[in-house]
Steps between C-alpha positions, in 0.01 A plus 500: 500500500226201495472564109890517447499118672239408317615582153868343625276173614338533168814503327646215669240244412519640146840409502521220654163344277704572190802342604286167607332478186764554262496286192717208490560246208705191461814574345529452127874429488662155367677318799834441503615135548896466497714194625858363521719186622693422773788274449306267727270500206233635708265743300356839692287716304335826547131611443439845507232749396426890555248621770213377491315824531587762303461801765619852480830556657367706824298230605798221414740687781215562730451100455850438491546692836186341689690164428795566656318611832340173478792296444630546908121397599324144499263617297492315146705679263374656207859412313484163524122413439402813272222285397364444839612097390632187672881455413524340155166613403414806264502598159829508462547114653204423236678677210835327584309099515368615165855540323696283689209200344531691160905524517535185672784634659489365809427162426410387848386819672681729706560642830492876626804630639358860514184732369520876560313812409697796448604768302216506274546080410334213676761233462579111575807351504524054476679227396368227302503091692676413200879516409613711161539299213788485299370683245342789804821563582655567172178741423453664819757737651634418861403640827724724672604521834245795582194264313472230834322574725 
């Protein structure tokens, strides 16, 4: 009996060592920036990008399930700050400074309406100080209902 515990025990750490120490990476993928007009000629945009960790699926829904547990608590949620991060700061906030300055697309910064992490993307959703130009809204499609937030 002691040595059928002990080889369970045994197992257990094994497991559960193997699962902490599984190798994660920055993801690889492009992000995706879109944006559209209101006819207020306000401009929102979208910055997305996949997970940042590539992980194998098992340990995704094990993740994915921990998170949801923790959403009813007062605990810091791992959805919202995946990068253990202050709001607005992260790689992806870094990324998004870099080709907003390169794009200079919104001309005199922006404001977050919303940032999530789910379903495999890290996303933030703005829109820009700065009114569309004339020329914005001819070139950029407009935002449907569904696209406010």
């Amino acid at each position: 009996m002691k040595t059928r515990y002990w080889i369970l025990c045994t197992g257990a750490a094994l497991l559960l060592m193997g699962c902490s120490s599984t190798y994660h990476r920055r993801s690889d993928a492009p992000a995706v920036f879109t944006a559209c007009v209101h006819p207020d000629q306000s401009k929102q945009f979208s910055y997305r990008k996949g997970r940042p960790m590539h992980i194998e699926q098992k340990v995704m829904l094990q993740r994915i399930a921990t998170e949801r547990q923790m959403q009813g608590r007062t605990a810091r949620r791992a959805i919202a700050e995946p990068y253990d991060k202050e709001p607005g700061e992260g790689p992806l906030y870094e990324e998004l400074a870099e080709f907003m300055q390169t794009k200079a697309f919104c001309k005199e910064g922006y404001f977050e309406l919303d940032s999530r992490f789910e379903q495999g993307y890290e996303r933030i959703i703005g829109e820009c100080n700065d009114s569309a130009t004339e020329q914005e809204m001819n070139t950029l499609a407009l935002c449907g209902p569904a696209d406010r937030l």
